[in-house]
N, C-alpha and C positions, 0 to 999 in steps of 0.2 A: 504494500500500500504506500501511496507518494505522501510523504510528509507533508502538512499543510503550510509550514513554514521554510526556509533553507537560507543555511548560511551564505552571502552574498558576495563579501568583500566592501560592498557599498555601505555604509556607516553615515549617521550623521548624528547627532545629542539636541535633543530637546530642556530648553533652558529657561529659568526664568529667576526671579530675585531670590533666591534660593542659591542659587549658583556666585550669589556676588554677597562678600564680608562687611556689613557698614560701619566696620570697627578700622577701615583702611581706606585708605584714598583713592587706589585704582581699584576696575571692576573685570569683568571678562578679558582676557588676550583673547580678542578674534583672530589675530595677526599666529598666535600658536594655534590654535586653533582650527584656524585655515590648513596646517599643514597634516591636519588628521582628516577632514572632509570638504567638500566642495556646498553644502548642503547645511541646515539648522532650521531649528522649529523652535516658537520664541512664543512665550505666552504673554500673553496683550493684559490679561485683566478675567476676572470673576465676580459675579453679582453686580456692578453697577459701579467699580471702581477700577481703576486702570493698576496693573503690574508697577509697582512704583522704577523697576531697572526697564522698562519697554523702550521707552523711547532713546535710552542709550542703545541698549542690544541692538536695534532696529535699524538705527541709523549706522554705528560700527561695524555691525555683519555686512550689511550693503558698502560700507569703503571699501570692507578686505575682499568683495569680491563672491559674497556668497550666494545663493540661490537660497531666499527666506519660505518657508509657512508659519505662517502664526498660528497658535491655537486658543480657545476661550473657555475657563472652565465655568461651566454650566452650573449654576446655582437657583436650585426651586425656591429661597426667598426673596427673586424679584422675577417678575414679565419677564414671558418671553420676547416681547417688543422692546423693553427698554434695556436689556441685554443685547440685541440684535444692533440696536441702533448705538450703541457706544464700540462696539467690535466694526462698526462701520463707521463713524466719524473719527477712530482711531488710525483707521487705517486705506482713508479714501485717498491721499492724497498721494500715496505712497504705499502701491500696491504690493502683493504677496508676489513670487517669480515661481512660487510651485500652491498650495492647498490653504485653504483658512480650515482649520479643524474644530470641529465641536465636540468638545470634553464630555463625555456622558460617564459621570461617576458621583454623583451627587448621594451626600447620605441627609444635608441636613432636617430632611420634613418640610420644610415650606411651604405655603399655599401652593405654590405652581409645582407642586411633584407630578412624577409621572411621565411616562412615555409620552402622553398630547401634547403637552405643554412644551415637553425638550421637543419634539419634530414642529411644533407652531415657533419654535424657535428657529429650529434649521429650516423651514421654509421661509421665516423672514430674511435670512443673511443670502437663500436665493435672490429674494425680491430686491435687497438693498446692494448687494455685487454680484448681480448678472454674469461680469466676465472672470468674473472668479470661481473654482472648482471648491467644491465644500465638501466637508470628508467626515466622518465619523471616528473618534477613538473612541474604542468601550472594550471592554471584558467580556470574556466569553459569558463567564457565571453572570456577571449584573446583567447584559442583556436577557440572558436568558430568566432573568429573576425580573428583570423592571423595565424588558422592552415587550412587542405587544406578544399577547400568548389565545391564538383561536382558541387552545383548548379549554382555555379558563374565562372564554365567553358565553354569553348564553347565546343559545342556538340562532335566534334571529339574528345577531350581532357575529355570527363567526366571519362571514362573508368579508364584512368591512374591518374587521378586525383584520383578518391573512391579506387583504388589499393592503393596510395600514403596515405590517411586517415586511410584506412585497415590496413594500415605495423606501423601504431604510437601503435596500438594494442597490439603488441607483447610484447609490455614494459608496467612494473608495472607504477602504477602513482599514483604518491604524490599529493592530491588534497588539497589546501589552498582554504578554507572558513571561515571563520569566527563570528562562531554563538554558539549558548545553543541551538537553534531549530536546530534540523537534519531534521524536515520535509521538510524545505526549501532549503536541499542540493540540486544540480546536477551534473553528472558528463556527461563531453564530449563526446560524440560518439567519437571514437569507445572503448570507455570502458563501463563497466557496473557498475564497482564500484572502487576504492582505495586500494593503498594498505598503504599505510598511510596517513593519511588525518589531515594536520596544522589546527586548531580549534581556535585558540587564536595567536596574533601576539605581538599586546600592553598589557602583562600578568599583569603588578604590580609585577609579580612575581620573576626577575632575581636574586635578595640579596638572598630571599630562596633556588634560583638553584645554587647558588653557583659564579654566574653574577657578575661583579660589576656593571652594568649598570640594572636602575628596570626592562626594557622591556625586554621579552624575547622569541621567537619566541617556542608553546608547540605541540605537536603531540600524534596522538594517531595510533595505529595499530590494523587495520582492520580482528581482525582476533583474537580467542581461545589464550589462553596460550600455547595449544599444537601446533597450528599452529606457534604460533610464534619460539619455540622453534622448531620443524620440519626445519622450514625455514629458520634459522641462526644457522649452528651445532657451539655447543660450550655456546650458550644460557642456562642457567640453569635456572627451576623454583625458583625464588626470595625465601629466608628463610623465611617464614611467621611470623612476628614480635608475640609474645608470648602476646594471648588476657589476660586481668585480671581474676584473680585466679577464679575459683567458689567459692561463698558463698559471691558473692556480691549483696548486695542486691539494689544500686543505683550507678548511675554512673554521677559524675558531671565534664561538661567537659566545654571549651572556643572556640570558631567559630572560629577559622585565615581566614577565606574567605568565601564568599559566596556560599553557598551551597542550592542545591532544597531539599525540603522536598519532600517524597513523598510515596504515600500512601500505597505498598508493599516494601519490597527490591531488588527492582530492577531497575536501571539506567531507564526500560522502562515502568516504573508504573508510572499514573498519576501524576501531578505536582504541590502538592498541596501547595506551598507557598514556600517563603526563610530565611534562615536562616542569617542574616548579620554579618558582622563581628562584631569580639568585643562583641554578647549577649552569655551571660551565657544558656546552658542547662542541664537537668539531665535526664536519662533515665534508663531504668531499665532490659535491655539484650543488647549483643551489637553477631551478627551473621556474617557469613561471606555468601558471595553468589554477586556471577556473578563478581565476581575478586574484589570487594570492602567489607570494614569492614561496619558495618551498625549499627545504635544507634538508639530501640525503644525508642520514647522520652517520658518523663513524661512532662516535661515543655518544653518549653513554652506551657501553658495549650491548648492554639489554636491548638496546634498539637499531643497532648498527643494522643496516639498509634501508631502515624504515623512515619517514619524512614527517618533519614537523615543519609548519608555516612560520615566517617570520615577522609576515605582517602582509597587510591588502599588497596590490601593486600600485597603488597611490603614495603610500606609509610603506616603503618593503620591509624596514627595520626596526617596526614598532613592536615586535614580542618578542622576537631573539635577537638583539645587536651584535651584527657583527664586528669584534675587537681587532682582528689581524687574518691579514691573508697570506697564505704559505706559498711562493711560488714556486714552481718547478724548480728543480732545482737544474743549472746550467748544461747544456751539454754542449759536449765539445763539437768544433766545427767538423765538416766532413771532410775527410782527405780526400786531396784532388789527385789524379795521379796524369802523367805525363809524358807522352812516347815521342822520343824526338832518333832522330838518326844525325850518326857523328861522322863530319869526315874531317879527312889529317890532310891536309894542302902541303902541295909542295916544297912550300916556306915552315913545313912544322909549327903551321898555326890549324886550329879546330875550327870550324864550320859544323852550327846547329840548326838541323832543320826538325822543328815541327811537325809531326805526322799526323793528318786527319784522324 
């Protein structure tokens, strides 16, 4: 059976005031940042109040060059009109280059609970940015607990009830799970699959993306490189970071994170063991395939021939750095050899002729 999710190589973190310290002066490195994705999702605001870091995120992400979605979390204590229309006067003037996303994870009880009131919402943010793509994030479990359910309608209502489920459809959806197994994904009816899908929440990883806060919310997108680029004009294929020269003969590198081994190269080859942080490896080819850079290992001996990734091919050396490269070691030049014919002249001097 095809997994519902797959690891991509395509990454990008969703961020918001959370991510930035107000005990410091500066806030996000986009600029580090940039050198981990091309891509960020920036949350504008909840309930009737704007993300107090927005309008920095917003405008930094756009210098360093990145393709933005905003998202909005959804709160049943206020309209869904008056919600609709501040995620719109936030961000009319200076639109999104990929999704405006609607946050559907609301617990607090509010007058406006409920699936009608969150979809009276997402069809307002239709109404109010026509040329903007609207998406859904949600959870498999909460949809299926707090989105619409024929079977728990009564009989004359099922009809516009599974119309109501049918119409969540039309929009992409960002699915949050949180796992290394993708066996164990699901997604909610009425989808069949993601279009990007949040993998990790509590990374360790924020100081690396550029965060000042360690946690940092990662994603990955469902979908080819050409796909991705198809679907967000303006996306370019990332410049492939320049592998080490030929005529290496070992490659000794350091783990920054934990990483699967595994026994081809590829994200979907068996799972043969991990790699932790902090151990030393050396291997002896390092290839590219299925959007990540890839390191046959010599050592650790347990894993000698098997491959571990070093990083996307955007990032090649974001999980295992490599420290030094072994070159071949010299060989000596060829001998040339040389048939020549000798004559002895008259005067007892030599004549050397060259022979074809």
């Amino acid at each position: 059976m095809t997994p519902a999710v797959m690891f991509t190589g395509i990454e990008d973190a969703d961020v918001s005031f959370w991510q930035d310290n107000n005990g410091t002066v500066r806030k996000i490195d986009f600029r580090q940042m940039r050198t981990k994705s091309r891509s960020v999702k920036i949350r504008n605001g909840q309930n009737t109040w704007e993300d107090e870091d927005f309008a920095y995120n917003w405008a930094e992400s756009k210098a360093q060059g990145f393709l933005r979605a905003v998202y909005w979390f959804w709160d049943s204590r206020s309209s869904p009109a008056s919600q609709a229309l501040r995620v719109y006067n936030l961000i009319k003037d200076d639109l999104p280059e990929m999704e405006v996303w609607a946050d559907y994870e609301d617990t607090y009880g509010g007058p406006y609970g409920g699936w009608k009131n969150f979809a009276a919402f997402v069809g307002e943010l239709q109404r109010l940015l026509p040329t903007c793509t609207i998406g859904i994030y949600v959870g498999y479990y909460y949809f299926k607990a707090y989105g619409p359910d024929p079977a728990k309608a009564k009989p004359a209502d099922r009809a516009a009830v599974q119309a109501s489920l049918d119409w969540f459809g039309q929009f992409p959806l960002w699915l949050p799970w949180y796992t290394e197994d993708v066996s164990i994904v699901k997604v909610p009816y009425p989808w069949t699959k993601p279009l990007w899908w949040q993998k990790i929440a509590k990374s360790g990883l924020g100081l690396e993306w550029g965060a000042e806060s360690l946690d940092i919310d990662l994603n990955e997108f469902q979908g080819t490189e050409a796909e991705f680029i198809a679907r967000y004009p303006g996306a370019t294929i990332p410049e492939e970071s320049p592998l080490p020269a030929q005529g290496v003969s070992m490659y000794k590198g350091l783990v920054l994170q934990k990483v699967n081994v595994r026994a081809l190269p590829s994200a979907s080859s068996s799972d043969v063991g991990d790699l932790l942080a902090g151990r030393e490896v050396t291997g002896n080819e390092i290839q590219q395939a299925g959007g990540y850079n890839w390191l046959k290992l010599i050592t650790p001996t347990e894993f000698a021939g098997r491959y571990a990734a070093t990083g996307p091919v955007a990032t090649p050396y974001s999980w295992i750095k490599i420290t030094e490269e072994v070159p071949d070691p010299p060989t000596e030049p060829p001998t040339i050899y040389a048939e020549y014919r000798i004559r002895v002249m008259s005067d007892k001097t030599l004549q050397w002729e060259l022979l074809p």
